[in-house]
C-alpha positions in Angstrom: 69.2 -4.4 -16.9 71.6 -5.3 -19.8 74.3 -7.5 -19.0 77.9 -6.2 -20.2 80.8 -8.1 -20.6 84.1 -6.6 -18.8 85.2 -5.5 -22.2 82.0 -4.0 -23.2 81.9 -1.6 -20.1 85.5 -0.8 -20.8 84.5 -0.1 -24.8 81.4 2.0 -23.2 83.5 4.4 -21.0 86.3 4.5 -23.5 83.9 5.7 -26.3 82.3 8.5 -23.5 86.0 9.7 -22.8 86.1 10.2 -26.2 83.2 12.2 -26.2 83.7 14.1 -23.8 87.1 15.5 -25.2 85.5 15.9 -28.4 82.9 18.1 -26.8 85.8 19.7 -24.5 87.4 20.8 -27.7 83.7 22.2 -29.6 82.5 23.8 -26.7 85.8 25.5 -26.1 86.2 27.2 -29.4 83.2 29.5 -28.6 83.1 29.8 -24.7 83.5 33.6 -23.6 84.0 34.6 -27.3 83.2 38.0 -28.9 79.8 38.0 -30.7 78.5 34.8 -29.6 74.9 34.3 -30.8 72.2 32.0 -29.9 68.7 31.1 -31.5 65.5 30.0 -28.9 63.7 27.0 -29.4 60.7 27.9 -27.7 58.7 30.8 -28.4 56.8 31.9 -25.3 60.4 31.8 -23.1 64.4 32.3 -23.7 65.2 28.8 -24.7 68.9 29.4 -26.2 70.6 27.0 -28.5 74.2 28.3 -30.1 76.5 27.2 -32.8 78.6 25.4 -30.2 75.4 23.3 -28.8 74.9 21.9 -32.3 79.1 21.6 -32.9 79.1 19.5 -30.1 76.4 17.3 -30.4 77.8 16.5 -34.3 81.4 15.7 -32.8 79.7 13.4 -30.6 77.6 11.9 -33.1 80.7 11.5 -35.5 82.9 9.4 -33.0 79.3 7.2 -32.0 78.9 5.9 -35.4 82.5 5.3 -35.6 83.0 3.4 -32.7 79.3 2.1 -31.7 77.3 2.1 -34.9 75.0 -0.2 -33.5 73.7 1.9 -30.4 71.3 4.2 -30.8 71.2 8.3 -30.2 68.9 10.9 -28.6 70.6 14.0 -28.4 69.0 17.4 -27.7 69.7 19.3 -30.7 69.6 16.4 -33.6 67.3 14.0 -32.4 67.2 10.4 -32.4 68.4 7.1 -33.9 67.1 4.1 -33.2 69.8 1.1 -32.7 69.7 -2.4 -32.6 72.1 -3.0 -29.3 69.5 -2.3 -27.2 71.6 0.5 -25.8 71.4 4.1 -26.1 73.7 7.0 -26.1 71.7 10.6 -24.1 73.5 13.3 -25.1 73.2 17.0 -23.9 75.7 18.7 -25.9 75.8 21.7 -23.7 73.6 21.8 -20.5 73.3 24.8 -18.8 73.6 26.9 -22.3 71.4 30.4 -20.3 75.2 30.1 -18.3 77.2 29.5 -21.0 76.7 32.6 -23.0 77.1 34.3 -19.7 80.5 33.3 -19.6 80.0 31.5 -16.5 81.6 27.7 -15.7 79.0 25.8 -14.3 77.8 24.7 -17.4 78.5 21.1 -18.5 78.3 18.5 -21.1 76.2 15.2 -20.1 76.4 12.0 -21.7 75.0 8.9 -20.9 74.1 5.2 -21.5 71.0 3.6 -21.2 69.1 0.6 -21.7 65.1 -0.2 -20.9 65.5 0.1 -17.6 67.7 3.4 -17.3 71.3 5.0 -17.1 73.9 2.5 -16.9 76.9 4.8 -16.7 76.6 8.6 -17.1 79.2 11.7 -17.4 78.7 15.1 -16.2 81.8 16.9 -18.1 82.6 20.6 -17.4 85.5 21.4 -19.9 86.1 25.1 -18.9 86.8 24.0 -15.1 88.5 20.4 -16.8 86.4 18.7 -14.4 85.0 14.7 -15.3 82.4 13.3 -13.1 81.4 9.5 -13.4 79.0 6.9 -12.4 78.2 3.6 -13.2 79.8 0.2 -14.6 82.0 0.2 -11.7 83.2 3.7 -11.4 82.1 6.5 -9.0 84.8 9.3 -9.5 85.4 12.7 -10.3 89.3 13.9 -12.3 90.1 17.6 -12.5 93.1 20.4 -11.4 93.0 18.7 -7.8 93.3 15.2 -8.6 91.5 12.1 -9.3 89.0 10.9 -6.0 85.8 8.9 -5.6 82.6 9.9 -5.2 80.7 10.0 -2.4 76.9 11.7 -1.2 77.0 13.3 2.1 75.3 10.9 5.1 72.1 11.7 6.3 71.4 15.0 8.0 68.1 17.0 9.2 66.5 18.7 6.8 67.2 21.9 8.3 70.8 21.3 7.7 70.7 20.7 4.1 71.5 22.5 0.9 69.4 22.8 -2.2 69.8 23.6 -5.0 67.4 24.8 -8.3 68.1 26.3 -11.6 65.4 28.5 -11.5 63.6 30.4 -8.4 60.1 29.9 -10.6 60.3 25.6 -10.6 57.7 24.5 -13.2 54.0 25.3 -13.0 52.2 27.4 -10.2 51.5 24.4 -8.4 55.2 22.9 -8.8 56.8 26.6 -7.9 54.3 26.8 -4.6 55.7 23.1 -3.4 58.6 24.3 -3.8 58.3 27.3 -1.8 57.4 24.7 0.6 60.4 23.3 1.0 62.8 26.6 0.7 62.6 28.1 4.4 62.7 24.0 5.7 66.4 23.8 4.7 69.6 26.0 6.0 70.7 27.1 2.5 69.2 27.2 -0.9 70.9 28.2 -4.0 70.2 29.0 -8.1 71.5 28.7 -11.9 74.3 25.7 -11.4 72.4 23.8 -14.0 73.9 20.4 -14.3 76.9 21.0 -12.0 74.7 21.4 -9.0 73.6 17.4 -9.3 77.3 16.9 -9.8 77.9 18.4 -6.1 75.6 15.7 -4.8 77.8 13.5 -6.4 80.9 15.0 -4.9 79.1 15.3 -1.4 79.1 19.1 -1.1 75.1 19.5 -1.2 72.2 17.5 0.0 69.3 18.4 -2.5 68.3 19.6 -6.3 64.7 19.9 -7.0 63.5 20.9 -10.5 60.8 20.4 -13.0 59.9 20.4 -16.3 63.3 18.6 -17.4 63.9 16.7 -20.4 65.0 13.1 -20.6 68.9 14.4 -21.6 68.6 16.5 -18.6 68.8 13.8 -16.7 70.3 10.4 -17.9 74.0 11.2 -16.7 73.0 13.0 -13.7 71.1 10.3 -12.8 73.9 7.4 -13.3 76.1 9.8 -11.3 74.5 10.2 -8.1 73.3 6.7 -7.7 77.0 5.5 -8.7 77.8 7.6 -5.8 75.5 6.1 -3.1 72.4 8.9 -3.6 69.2 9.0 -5.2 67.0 10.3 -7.6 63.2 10.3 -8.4 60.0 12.5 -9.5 58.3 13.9 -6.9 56.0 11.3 -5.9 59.2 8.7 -5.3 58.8 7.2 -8.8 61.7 7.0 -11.8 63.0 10.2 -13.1 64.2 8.5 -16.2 61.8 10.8 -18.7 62.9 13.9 -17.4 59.7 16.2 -15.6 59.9 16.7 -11.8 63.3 15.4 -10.2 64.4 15.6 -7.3 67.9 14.7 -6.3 69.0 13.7 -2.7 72.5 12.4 -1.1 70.7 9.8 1.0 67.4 8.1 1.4 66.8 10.1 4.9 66.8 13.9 3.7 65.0 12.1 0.1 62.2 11.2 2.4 62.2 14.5 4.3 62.1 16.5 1.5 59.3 14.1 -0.3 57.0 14.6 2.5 57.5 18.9 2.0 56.9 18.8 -2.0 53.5 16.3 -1.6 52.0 18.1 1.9 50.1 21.1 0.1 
């Protein structure tokens, strides 16, 4: 893991504050307007990218090589750079874009910093609701309309008093979605579509689980730096690092991780 001076953290969560109220401002512009429009990505399924994804990913990118030239990039919508700090900024300029052009506010911008060995500090921004969760380099701590507080996982409880969460009722491939299924009637509550909010809730210590699959690297950077900043844990499904996206799963404690583990790997 990269060593940071106390400056250097303070420059890297300065520069994602910044970020983050640049994207606040983007995303803003076109939330819940008339006539929003969005493109897919993907041809076989709804993959929706709008004019405010891409806004918001440039205004990032703009105040990056203003402030941190030397870092590199991977956003969703532009790409990569590759820097010579050995750092790297993970941008998802919009997570959760299906519920933004529903008008709905759980959707939420993610950035993160990484080096080799994973997030070092991540965000999980929802501008609508004005709520700022943060993780790593020191801070564990969510600001919005009811304060500032820190962030804390729930203890460990029985599986069969947790909450889970998913984006999507139909996780991944057949095999994923029947592991899945597994693990549904095992907890007391399981709920759909928070996108990146739901892994923000771990964080907060108001659910126990997310499983997903299929997820992308910017997916899950900031998510990642979140939970762990906030005493939880996060892995594939076989226990392993969830750095490169694919199968996560999300827990507030080591207990209901391992409890939940055992479900997804017993088919």
């Amino acid at each position: 893991m990269t060593d940071l001076t106390d400056a250097e953290a303070a420059d890297i969560i300065a520069t994602a504050a910044e970020l983050a109220d640049v994207a606040r401002v983007a995303t803003l512009s076109h939330f819940r307007s008339a006539g929003l429009l969005a493109d897919s990505k993907a041809d076989a399924s709804f993959d929706p990218v709008t004019v405010a994804d891409r806004l918001s990913e440039d205004r990032m990118r703009e105040v990056l090589a203003r402030r941190r030239p030397r870092d590199g990039v991977l956003g969703e919508e532009r790409g990569s750079i590759a820097g010579t700090s050995g750092l790297t900024w993970v941008l998802d300029p919009i997570d959760g874009t299906r519920g933004y052009l529903s008008g709905t506010p759980t959707w939420g911008v993610l950035i993160a910093v990484a080096d080799r060995s994973g997030p070092l500090y991540g965000m999980i921004d929802q501008p609508f609701i004005g709520e700022r969760f943060e993780g790593g380099l020191g801070r564990a701590e969510v600001t919005g309309p009811m304060g500032r507080f820190d962030l804390r996982c729930r203890p460990a409880r029985a599986l069969g008093d947790a909450i889970l969460f998913s984006t999507f009722p139909e996780v991944g491939t057949a095999e994923e979605a029947a592991a899945f299924r597994r693990l549904v009637p095992k907890v007391r509550l399981t709920r759909y579509g928070m996108d990146c909010y739901a892994y923000a809730l771990i964080a907060a210590g108001q659910i126990d689980l997310v499983v997903e699959a299929g997820l992308q690297t910017y997916d899950v950077m900031a998510p990642i730096a979140v939970i762990q900043a906030a005493g939880g844990i996060v892995t594939d499904w076989q226990g392993g690092p969830a750095h490169d996206g694919g199968q996560v799963l999300a827990a507030a404690n080591r207990q209901v991780h391992a409890a939940a583990l055992q479900v997804l790997n017993a088919g």
